[in-house]
C-alpha positions in Angstrom: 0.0 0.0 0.0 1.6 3.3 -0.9 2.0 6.5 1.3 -0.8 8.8 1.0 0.9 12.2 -0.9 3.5 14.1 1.7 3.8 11.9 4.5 7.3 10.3 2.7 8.5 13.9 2.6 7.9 14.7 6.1 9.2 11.9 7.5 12.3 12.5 5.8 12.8 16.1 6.6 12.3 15.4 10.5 14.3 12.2 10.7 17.3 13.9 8.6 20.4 15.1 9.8 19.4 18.7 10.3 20.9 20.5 13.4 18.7 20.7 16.7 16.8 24.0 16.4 15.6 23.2 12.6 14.4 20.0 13.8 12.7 21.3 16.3 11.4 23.5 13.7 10.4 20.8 11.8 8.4 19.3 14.3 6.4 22.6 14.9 5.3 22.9 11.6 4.9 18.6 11.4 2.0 18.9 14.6 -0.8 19.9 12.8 -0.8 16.7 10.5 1.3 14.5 12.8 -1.1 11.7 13.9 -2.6 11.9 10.7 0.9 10.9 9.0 1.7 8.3 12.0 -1.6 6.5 11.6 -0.6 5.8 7.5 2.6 4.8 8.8 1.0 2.3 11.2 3.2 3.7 13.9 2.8 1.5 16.9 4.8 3.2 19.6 1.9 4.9 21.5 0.2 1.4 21.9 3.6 -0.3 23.1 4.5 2.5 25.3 1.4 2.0 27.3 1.6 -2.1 27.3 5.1 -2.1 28.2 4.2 0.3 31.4 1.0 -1.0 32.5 3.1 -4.4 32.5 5.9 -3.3 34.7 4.0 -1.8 36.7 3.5 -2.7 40.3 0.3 -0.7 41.5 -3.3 -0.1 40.4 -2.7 2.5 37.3 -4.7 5.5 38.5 -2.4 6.3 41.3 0.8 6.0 39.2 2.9 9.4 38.4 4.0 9.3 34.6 6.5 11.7 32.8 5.9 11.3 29.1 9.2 12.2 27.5 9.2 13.1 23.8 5.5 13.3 24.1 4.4 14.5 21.4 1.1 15.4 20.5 -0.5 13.2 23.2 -1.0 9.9 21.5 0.8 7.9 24.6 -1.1 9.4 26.9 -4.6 8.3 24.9 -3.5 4.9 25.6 -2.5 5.1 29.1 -5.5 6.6 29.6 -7.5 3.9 27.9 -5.5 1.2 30.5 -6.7 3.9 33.4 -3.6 5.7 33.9 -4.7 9.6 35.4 -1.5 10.9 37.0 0.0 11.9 33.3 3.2 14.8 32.8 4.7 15.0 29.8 7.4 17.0 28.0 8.7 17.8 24.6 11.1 19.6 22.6 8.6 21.1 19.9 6.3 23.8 21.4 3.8 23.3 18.4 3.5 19.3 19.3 3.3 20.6 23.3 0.3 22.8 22.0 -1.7 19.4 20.4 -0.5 17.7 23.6 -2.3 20.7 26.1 -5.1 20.4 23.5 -6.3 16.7 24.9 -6.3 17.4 28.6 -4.8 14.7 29.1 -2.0 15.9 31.3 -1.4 17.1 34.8 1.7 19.4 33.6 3.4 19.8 30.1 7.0 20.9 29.9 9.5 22.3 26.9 12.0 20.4 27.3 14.3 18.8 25.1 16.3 15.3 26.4 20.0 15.3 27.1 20.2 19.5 26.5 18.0 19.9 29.8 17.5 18.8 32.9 14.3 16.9 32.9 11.5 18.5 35.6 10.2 15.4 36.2 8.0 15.4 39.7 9.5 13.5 42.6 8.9 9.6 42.2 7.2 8.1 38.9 7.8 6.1 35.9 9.7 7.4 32.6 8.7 6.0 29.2 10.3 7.0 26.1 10.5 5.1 22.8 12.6 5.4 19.4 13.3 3.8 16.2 16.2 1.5 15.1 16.0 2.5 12.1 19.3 3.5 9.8 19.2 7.1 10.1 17.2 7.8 13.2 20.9 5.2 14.7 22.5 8.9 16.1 19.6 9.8 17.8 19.3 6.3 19.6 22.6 6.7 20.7 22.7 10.2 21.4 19.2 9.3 23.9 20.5 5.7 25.5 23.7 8.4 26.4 21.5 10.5 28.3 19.7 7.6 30.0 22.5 5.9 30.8 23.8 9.7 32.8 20.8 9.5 34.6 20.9 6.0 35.7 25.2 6.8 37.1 23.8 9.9 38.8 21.1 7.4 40.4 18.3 9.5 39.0 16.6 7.1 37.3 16.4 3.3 37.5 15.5 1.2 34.0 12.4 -1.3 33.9 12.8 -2.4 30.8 13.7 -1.8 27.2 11.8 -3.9 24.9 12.8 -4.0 21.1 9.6 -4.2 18.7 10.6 -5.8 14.9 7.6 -4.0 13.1 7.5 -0.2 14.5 6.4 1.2 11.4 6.2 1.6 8.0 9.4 2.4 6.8 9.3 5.0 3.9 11.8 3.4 2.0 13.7 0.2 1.1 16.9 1.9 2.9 15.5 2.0 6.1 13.3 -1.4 6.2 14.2 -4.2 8.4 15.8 -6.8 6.1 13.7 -6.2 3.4 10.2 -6.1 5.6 9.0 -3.2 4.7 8.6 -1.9 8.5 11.5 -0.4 10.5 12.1 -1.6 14.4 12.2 0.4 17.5 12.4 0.3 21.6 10.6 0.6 24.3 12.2 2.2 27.5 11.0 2.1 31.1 12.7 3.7 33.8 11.2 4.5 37.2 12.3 7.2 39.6 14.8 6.5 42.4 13.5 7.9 45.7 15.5 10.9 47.0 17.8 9.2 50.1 17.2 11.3 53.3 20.1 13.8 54.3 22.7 12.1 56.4 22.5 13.1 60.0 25.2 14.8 62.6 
């Protein structure tokens, strides 16, 4: 089945090499049509996202404290909602994706916030969830994010759930970037949760 007109294009501009602030860009002018694009794609992340936490986690949902990093224009929290998740904060790099994300009501507190340049102003305690593709030309990103996670776990920040790799993501939107030949690209899940704050020492 081919692409509907544009969404090849798109793709390709935000998942190029371009430098941080045109990305970002990008992305701003990308929200309007985003979910529109992702659902011919058959992206699959937002439904993962919110297996893979309502797996690992330990507690009834509704009490749980998320931060939804990278969150786009809300389509993680639609699911995690669905599995009767309430206690949603999200954050994002892209203020117009931020503005689709406000736009669902979805979350307790947004955030600008962009992974790895910024501390994250995640509320004390809670789950982390972030996903990404495997894909060819979205590798330096990966890298570039499991860097930043892996800072946050040494500083004791953050500890990791899981990460759970998914073969058929999305659609790839060309032969370059499909999976052997599968017409799909692969991606990963993360989970991290919160380490609690350790009380001061006394004396």
């Amino acid at each position: 089945m081919r692409l509907p007109a544009g969404v090849r294009e798109r793709v390709a501009a935000v998942h190029g090499g371009a430098a941080l602030p045109e990305r970002l860009r990008l992305y701003d002018g990308w929200a309007a049509r985003y979910e529109q694009d992702v659902a011919a794609l058959e992206y699959r992340a937002p439904r993962l996202a919110a297996a893979s936490l309502a797996f690992a986690f330990p507690a009834p949902p509704a009490g749980a404290r998320l931060l939804d990093v990278a969150c786009g224009t809300g389509l993680v929290a639609r699911e995690l909602h669905r599995r009767g998740f309430r206690c949603l904060h999200g954050v994002d790099g892209s203020a117009g994706m931020l503005e689709r994300a406000r736009s669902t009501g979805l979350y307790r507190q947004l955030w600008r916030c962009v992974l790895g340049r910024e501390p994250l102003p995640a509320p004390a305690g809670g789950f982390l969830c972030l996903t990404t593709r495997s894909n060819p030309s979205n590798l330096r990103y990966k890298a570039e994010l499991e860097a930043a996670l892996e800072r946050l776990e040494r500083q004791g920040a953050w500890r990791r759930v899981l990460a759970r790799e998914v073969e058929r993501w999305e659609r790839a939107t060309s032969e370059e970037e499909s999976t052997q030949g599968t017409g799909y690209i692969s991606g990963v899940v993360y989970v991290y949760r919160k380490c609690p704050v350790p009380p001061p020492e006394e004396g």
